[in-house]
matplotlib code that plots the C-alpha trace (Angstrom):
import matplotlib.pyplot as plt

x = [-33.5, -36.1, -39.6, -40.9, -44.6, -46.1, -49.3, -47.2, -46.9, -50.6, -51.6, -53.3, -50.1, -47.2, -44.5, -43.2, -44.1, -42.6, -39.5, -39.6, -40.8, -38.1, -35.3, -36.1, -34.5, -31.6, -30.1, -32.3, -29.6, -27.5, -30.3, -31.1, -27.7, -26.7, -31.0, -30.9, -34.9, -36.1, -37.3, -36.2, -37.4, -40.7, -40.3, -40.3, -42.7, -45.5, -44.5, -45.4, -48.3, -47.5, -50.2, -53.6, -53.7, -56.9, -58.1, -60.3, -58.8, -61.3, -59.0, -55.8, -55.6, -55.6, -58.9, -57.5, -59.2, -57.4, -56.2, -54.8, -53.3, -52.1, -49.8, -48.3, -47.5, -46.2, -43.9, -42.8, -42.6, -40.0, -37.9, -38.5, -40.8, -40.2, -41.8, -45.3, -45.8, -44.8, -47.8, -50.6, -51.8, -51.9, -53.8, -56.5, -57.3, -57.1, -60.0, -61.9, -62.4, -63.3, -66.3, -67.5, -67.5, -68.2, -71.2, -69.0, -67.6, -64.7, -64.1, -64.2, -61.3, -59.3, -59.4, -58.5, -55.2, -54.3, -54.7, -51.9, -49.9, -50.2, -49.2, -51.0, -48.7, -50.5, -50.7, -53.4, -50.9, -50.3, -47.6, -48.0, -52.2, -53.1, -55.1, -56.8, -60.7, -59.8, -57.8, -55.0, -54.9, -57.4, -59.5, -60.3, -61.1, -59.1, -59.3, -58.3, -60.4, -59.6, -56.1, -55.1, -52.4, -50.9, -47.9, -48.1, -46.1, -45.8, -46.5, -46.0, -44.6, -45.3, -42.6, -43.1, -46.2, -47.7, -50.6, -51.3, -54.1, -54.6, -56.8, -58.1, -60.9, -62.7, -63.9, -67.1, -65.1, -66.1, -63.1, -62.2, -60.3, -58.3, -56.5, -53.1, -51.4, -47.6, -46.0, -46.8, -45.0, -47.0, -46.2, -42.9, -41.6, -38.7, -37.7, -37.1, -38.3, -36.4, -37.3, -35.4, -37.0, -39.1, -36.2, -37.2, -40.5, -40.2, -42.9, -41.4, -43.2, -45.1, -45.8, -48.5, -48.3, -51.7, -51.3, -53.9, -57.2, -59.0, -63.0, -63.6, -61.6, -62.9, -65.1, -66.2, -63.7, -67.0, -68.1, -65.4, -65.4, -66.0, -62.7, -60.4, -58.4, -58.7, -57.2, -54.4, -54.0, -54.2, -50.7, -49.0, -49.5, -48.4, -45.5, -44.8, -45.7, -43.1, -40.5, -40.8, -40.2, -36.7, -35.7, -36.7, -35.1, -31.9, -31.4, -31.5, -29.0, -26.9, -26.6, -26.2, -22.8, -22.0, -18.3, -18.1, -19.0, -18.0, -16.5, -19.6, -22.1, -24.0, -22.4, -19.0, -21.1, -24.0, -26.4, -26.7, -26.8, -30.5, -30.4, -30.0, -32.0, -34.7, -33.9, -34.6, -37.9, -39.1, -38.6, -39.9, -43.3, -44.0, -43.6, -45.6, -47.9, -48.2, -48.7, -51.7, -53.0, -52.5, -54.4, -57.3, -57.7, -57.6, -61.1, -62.2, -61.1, -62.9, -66.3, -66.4, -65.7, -68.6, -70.7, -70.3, -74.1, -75.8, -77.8, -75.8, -76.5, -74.9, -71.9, -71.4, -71.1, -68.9, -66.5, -66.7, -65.7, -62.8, -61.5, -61.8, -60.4, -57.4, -56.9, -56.9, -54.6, -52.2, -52.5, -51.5, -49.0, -46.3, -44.7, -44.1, -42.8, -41.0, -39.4, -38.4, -36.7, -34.0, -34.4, -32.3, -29.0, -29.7, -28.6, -25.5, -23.9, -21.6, -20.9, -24.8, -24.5, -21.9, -23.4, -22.4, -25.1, -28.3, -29.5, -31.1, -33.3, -35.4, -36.2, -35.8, -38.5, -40.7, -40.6, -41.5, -44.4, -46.0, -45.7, -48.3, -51.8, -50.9, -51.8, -52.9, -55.8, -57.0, -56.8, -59.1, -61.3, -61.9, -62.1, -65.2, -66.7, -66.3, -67.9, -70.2, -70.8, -68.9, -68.9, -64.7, -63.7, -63.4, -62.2, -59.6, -56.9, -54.1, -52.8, -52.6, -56.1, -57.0, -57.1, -58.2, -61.6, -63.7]
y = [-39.4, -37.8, -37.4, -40.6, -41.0, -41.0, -38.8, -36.1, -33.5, -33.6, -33.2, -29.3, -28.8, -26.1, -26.7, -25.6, -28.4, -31.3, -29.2, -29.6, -33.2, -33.9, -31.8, -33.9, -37.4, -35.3, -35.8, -38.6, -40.7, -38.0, -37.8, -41.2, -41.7, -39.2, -39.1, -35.4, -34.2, -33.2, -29.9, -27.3, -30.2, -30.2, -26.0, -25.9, -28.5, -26.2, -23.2, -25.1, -26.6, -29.9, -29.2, -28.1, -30.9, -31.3, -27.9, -26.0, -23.5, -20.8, -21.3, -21.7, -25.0, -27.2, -29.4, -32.8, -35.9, -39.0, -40.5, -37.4, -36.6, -40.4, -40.3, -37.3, -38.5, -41.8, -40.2, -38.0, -41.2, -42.3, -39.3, -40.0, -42.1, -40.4, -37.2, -38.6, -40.0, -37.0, -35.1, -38.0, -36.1, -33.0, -35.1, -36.3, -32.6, -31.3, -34.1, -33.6, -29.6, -30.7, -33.0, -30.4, -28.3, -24.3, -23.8, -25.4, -21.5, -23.7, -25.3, -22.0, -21.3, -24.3, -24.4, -20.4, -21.7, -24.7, -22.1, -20.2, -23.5, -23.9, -28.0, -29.7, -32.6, -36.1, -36.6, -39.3, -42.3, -42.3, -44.6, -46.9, -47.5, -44.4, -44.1, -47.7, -46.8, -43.9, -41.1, -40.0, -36.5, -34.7, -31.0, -28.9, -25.7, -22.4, -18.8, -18.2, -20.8, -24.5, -26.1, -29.5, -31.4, -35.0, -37.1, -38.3, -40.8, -41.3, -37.9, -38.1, -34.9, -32.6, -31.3, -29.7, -28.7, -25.1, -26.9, -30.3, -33.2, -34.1, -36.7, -36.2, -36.1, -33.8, -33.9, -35.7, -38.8, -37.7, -38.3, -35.3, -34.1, -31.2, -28.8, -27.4, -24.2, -25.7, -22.7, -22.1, -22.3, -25.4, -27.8, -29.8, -32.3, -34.8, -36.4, -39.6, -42.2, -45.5, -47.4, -48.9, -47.6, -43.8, -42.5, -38.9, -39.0, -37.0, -39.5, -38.5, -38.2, -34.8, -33.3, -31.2, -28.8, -26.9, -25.8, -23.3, -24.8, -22.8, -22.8, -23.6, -26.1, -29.0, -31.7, -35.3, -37.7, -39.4, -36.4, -36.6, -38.2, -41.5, -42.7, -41.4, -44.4, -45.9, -42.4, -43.2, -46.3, -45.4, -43.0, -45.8, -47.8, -44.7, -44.9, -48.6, -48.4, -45.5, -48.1, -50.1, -47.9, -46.4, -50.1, -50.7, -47.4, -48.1, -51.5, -50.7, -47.7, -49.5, -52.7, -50.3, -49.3, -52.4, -54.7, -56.5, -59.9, -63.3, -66.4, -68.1, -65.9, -66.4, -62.9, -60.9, -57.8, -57.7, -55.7, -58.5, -61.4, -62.8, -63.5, -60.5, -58.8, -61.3, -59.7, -56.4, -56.9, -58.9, -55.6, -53.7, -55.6, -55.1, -51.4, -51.2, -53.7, -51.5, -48.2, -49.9, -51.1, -47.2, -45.7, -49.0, -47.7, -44.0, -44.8, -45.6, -43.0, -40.9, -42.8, -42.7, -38.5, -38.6, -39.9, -36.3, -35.3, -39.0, -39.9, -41.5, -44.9, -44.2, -42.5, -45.4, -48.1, -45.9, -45.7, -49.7, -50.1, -48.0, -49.4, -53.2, -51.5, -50.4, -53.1, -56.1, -53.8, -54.1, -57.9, -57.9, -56.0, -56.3, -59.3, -58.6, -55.4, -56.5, -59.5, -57.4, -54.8, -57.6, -59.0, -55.3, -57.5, -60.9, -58.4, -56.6, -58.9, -58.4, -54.8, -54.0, -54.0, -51.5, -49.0, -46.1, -47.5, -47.2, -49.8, -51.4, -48.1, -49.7, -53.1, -51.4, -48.3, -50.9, -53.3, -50.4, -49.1, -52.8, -53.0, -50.7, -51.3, -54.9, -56.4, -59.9, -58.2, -56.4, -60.1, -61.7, -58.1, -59.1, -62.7, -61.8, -59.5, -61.9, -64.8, -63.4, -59.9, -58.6, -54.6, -53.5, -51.5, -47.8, -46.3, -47.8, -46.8, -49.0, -49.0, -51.6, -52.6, -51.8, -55.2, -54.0, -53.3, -56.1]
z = [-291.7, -294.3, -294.0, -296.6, -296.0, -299.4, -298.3, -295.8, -298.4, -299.2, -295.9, -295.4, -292.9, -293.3, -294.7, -291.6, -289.7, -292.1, -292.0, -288.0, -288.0, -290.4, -288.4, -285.2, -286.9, -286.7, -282.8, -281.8, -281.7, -279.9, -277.4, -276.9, -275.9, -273.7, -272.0, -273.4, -273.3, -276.7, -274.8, -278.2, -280.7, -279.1, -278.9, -282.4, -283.3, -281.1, -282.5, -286.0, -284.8, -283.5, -281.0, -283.1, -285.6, -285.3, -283.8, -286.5, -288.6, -287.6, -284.5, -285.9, -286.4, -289.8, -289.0, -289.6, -288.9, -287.1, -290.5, -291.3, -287.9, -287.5, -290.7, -289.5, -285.7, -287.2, -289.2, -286.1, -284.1, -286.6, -286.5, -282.5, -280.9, -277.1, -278.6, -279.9, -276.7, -274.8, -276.1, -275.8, -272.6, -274.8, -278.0, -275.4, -274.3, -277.6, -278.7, -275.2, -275.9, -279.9, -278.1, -276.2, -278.9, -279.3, -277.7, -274.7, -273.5, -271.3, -274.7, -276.2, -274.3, -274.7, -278.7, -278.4, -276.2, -277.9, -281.3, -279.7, -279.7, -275.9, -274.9, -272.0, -270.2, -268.8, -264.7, -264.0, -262.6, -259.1, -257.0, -255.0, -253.9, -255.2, -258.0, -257.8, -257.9, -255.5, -256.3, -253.7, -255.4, -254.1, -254.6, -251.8, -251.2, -249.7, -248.9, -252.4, -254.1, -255.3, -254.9, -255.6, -253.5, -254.4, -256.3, -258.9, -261.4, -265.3, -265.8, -269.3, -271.2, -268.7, -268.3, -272.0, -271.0, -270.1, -268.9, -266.5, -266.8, -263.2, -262.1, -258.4, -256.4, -254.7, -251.0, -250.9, -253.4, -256.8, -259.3, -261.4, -264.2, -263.4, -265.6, -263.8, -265.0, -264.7, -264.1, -260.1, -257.3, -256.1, -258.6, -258.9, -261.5, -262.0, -265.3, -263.0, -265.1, -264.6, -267.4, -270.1, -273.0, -274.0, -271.7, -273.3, -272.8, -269.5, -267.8, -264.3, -260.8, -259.6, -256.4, -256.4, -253.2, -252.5, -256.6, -257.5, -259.6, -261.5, -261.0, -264.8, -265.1, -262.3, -264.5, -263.4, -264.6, -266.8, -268.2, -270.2, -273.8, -273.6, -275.6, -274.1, -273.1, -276.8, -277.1, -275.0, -276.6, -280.4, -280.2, -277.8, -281.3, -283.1, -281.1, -282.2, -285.6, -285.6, -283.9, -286.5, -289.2, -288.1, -287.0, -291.5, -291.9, -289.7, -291.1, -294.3, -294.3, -292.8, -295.1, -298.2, -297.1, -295.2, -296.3, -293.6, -294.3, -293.8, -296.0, -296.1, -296.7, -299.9, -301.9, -301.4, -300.7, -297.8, -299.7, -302.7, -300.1, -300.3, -296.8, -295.4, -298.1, -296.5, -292.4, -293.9, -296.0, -293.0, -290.5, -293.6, -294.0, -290.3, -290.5, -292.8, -291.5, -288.1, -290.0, -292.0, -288.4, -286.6, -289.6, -289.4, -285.9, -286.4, -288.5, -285.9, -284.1, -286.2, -286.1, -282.6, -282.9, -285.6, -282.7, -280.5, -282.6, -281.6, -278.7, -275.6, -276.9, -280.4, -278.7, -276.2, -279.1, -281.1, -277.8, -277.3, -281.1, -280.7, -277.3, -279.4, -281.8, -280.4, -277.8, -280.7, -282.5, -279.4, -279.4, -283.2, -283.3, -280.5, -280.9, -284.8, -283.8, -280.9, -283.4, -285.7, -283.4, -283.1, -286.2, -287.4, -285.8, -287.9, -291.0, -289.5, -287.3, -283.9, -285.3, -285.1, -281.4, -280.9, -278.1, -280.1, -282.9, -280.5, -282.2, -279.5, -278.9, -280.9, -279.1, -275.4, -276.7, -278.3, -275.4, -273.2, -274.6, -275.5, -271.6, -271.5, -270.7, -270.7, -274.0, -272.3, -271.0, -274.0, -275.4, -272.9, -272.8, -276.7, -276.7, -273.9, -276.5, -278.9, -277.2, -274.8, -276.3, -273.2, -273.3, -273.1, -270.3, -271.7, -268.2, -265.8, -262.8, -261.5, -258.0, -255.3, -254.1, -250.6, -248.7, -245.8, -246.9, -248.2]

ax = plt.figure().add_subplot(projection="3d")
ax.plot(x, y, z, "-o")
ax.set_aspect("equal")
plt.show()
């Protein structure tokens, strides 16, 4: 599967990395298959720069902006949609040390590691009640200085990761951010994700066993920048948009060389049959129609990074556009995506659902990451904005509620 987006090759990116991108397409199916992590695919895609897209070049990145970085990851999420997900922890600390900004020496830091194509993995879901309002990971202090204990769940690409987004708390209730060196004795992870879709995402569960904090890297949760669940949001419809591009890409190929067909079917060959031609540019439209969406979204994206220089006021309406943004995007676009994940079998018949095909990786992933920060409530949260001039909710947990307390 060949790299096709029309802008890739003018993008101010290696020629390295479109090679890796492209070389990824190459056992997806293998992998999806057989639940085989992308762990050397990823390798290889950090060691090209999968992982400073938007760090500056004075730091060895390549300085793109959300458009630019968007094309890139869609096209990545085509070769494999697990993998663009399995770094959305890593995106949002990448973007986090790029609002802080130099004079920010922690920041500093981070840009200098990420530079060296160091990955950070995602831990902020916890099972269970933890994690709704009230962290059940939580900071303390020991002889040797700050550790963190806790379990956590979706840990997203951590396992890929030289480096851990925790969420927690610290003693006296204050929720933190927390960046985990991975490799320590007191931290353990599982690639025990149960789902039926993203199986190589490696969003298993955590235990987190007394593991060794560094000083400079506690924060407050809200000191953080203020998008970072629009963030979150914005590669989950990278993801999709990706989805929908191999299911156009899949169906496609395999009409071409289709034979099979049937006495009453409007031509003696499938790829002349109008009908079918019809399945395909149907699936085809809505790929495109998602990627036009991801890079709509990635503007603002952008406008709400321009905001970093504003006062707090200017930077809070740039992070409310962008969570609208991204949430009415959700609502748009998963049930076209989601229709024409099986729309790919209207074209190819009984045959199309052969196992060995993996054709319905395309439906199951898709269906899996629209399950996500449940689209029905991004439609109410903009319907309120829309009548009532309702602010969106930028910053959220999920858990079960304590119903013991009133």
């Amino acid at each position: 599967m060949s790299i096709s987006v029309p802008v890739s090759t003018q993008l101010p990116v290696p020629q390295q990395l479109l090679d890796a991108i492209e070389a990824v397409g190459a056992g997806t199916l293998e992998r999806e298959l057989n639940r085989v992590l992308p762990t050397a695919e990823i390798d290889r895609l950090a060691e090209a720069g999968i992982g400073r897209l938007r760090v500056p070049e004075s730091y060895g990145g390549f300085g793109l902006n959300w458009v630019q970085t968007s094309e890139l990851l869609v096209e990545l999420a085509a070769q494999d949609s697990n993998i663009p997900q399995a770094i959305r922890g890593h995106l949002a600390v990448q973007e986090d040390a790029l609002w802080r900004g130099e004079p920010d020496e922690p920041a500093r830091r981070w840009l200098q590691r990420l530079g060296r194509g160091e990955l950070a993995g995602n831990a902020w879901t916890e099972p269970g009640k933890g994690g709704f309002h009230r962290s059940g990971t939580v900071v303390s202090e020991s002889a040797g200085g700050p550790v963190v204990n806790g379990v956590k769940y979706y840990t997203t690409g951590s396992l890929f990761a030289d480096w851990l987004d925790v969420t927690a708390r610290d003693e006296q209730g204050q929720e933190l951010a927390v960046l985990v060196a991975r490799d320590q004795p007191g931290v353990t992870i599982q690639d025990d994700w149960n789902g039926i879709g993203q199986r190589t995402t490696a969003s298993g569960s955590m235990v987190l066993e007394n593991a060794a904090v560094a000083e400079s890297e506690l924060r407050l949760l809200h000191e953080r920048f203020p998008y970072q669940t629009a963030l979150y949001q914005h590669v989950l419809l990278i993801v999709l948009a990706g989805i929908a591009e191999a299911a156009a890409r899949d169906i496609a190929a395999a009409l071409s060389t289709r034979s099979r067909t049937y006495t009453h079917a409007n031509t003696a060959t499938p790829n002349t049959d109008p009908q079918l031609l019809q399945a395909v540019g149907e699936v085809d439209a809505v790929a495109h129609l998602a990627r036009a969406q991801v890079l709509e979204t990635a503007r603002a994206l952008d406008a709400a990074f321009a905001a970093a220089g504003g006062d707090a006021e200017q930077q809070l309406e740039a992070a409310n556009q962008v969570e609208l943004a991204t949430g009415r995007a959700q609502v748009a676009l998963h049930k076209p995506v989601l229709e024409a994940t099986t729309r790919v079998f209207d074209a190819l018949g009984a045959s199309g659902t052969d196992r060995s095909k993996g054709l319905d990786r395309h439906w199951r992933n898709a269906r899996t990451v629209t399950s996500h920060n449940p689209w029905v409530y991004k439609a109410r949260i903009a319907g309120d904005f829309r009548v009532n001039g309702t602010d969106p909710v930028r910053l959220w947990s999920v858990g079960e509620p304590d119903t013991t307390k009133a």
